[in-house]
C-alpha positions as MATLAB code, in Angstrom:
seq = 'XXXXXXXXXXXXXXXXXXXXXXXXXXXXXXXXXXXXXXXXXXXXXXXXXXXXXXXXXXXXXXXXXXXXXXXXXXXXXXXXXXXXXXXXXXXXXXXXXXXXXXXXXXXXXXXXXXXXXXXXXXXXXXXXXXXXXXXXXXX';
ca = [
      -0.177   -7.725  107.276;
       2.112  -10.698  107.318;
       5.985  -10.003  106.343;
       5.477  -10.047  102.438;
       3.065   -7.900  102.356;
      -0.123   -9.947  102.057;
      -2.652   -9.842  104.583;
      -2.685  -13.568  105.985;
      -4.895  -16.286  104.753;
      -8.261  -16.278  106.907;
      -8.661  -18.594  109.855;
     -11.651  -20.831  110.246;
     -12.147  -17.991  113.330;
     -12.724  -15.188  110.046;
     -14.599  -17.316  108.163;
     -17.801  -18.254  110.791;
     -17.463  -14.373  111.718;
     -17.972  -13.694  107.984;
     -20.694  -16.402  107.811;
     -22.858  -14.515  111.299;
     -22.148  -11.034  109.539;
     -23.492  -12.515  106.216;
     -26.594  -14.329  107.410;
     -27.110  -10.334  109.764;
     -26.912   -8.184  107.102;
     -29.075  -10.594  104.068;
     -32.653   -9.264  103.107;
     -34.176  -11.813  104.790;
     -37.297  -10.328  104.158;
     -36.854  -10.368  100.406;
     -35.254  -13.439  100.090;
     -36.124  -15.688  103.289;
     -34.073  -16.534  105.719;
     -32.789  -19.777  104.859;
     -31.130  -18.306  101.328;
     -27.627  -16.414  102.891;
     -26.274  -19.866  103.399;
     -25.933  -20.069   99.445;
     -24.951  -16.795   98.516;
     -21.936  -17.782  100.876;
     -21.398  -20.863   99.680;
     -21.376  -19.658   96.120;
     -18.939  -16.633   97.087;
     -16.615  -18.637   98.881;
     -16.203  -21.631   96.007;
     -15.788  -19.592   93.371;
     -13.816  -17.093   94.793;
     -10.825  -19.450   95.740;
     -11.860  -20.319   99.672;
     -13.881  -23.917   98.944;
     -11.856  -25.534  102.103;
     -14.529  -23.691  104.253;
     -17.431  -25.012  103.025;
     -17.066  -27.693  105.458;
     -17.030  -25.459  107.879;
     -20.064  -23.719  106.782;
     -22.319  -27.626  106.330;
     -21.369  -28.045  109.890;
     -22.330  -25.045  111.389;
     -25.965  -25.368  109.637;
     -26.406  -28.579  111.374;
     -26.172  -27.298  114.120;
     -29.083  -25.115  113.960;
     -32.794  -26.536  115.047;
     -34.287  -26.908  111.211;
     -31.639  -29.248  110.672;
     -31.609  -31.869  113.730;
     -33.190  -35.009  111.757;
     -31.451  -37.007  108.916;
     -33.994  -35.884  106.189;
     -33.598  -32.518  106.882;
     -30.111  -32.720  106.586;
     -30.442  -34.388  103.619;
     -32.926  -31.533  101.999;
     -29.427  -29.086  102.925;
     -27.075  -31.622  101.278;
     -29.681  -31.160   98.180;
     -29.643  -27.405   98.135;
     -25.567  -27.815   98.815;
     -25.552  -30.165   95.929;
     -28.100  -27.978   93.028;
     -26.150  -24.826   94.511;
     -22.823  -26.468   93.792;
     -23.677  -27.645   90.459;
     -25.663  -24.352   89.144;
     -22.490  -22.607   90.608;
     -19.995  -24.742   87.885;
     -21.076  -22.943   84.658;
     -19.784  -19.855   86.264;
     -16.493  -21.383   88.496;
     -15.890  -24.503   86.593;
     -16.063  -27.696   87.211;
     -12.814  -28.397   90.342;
     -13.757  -26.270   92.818;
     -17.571  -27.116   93.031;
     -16.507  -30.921   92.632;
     -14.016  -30.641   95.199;
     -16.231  -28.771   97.312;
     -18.818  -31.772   97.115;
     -15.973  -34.278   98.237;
     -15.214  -32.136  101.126;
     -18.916  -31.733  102.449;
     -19.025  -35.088  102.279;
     -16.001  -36.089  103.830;
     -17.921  -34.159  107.144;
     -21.008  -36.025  106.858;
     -22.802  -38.542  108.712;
     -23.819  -41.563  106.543;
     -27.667  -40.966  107.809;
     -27.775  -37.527  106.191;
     -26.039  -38.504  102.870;
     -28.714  -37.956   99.892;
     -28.511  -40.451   96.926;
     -31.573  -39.195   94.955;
     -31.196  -38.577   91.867;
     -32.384  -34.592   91.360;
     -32.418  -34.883   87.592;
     -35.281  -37.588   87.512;
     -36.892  -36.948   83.974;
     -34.648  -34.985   82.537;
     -34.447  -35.292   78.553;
     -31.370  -34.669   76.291;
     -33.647  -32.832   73.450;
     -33.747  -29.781   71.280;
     -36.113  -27.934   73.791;
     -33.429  -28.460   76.513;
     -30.840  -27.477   74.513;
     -32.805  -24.105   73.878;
     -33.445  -23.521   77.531;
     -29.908  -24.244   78.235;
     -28.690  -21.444   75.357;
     -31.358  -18.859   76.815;
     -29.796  -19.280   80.052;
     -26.302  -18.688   79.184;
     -27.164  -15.821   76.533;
     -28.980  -14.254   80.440;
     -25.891  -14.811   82.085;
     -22.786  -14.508   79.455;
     -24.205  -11.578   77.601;
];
């Protein structure tokens, strides 16, 4: 407990101990194993701790499934969807600043340009999906 009474803010130390004890204890079998990574993510953006999401992009590249540039670049996508699925319910700063911080860590070769929304059309049928999906969530 620090002097005014508030534990102290958590070290990069706490956070990849929370990020081993998260990927233990998720139902891999459920959910596959390569889904804890955006519960996290999620968790830690919108509840107030974005400045370790860094932290978290560069411990997953570490790992063997992503050692190439295109694989990275398939993570930076599911970073990217996650972030912006994740602003509806957070708002729009701390996913946006979480994207600028990502990719403030990463290598040029494993930055992804597509464009993920290839198709989409502004029309009353997506505007219906779009209400369907917040009446799920809001109500």
């Amino acid at each position: 407990m620090a002097a005014n009474g508030f534990p102290p803010d958590p070290t990069e130390a706490d956070a990849l101990a929370l990020f081993k004890s998260v990927e233990e204890k998720f139902p891999i079998k459920t959910l596959g194993s390569d889904k804890w990574y955006i519960l996290k993510l999620s968790a830690m953006v919108a509840g107030g701790w974005p400045e370790f999401s860094p932290l978290l992009y560069k411990e997953l590249i570490r790992r063997p499934e992503y050692q190439t540039p295109e694989q990275r670049q398939v993570l930076m996508r599911r970073i990217r969807g996650t972030l912006f699925k994740l602003v509806c319910i957070a708002g729009v700063c701390r996913p946006l600043d979480t994207i600028f911080d990502v990719d403030a860590v990463t290598a040029p070769e494993d930055k992804d340009y597509s464009f993920s929304r290839e198709g989409w059309q502004c029309d009353e049928e997506n505007r219906k999906r779009g209400f369907a999906w917040l009446d799920r969530l809001y109500m």
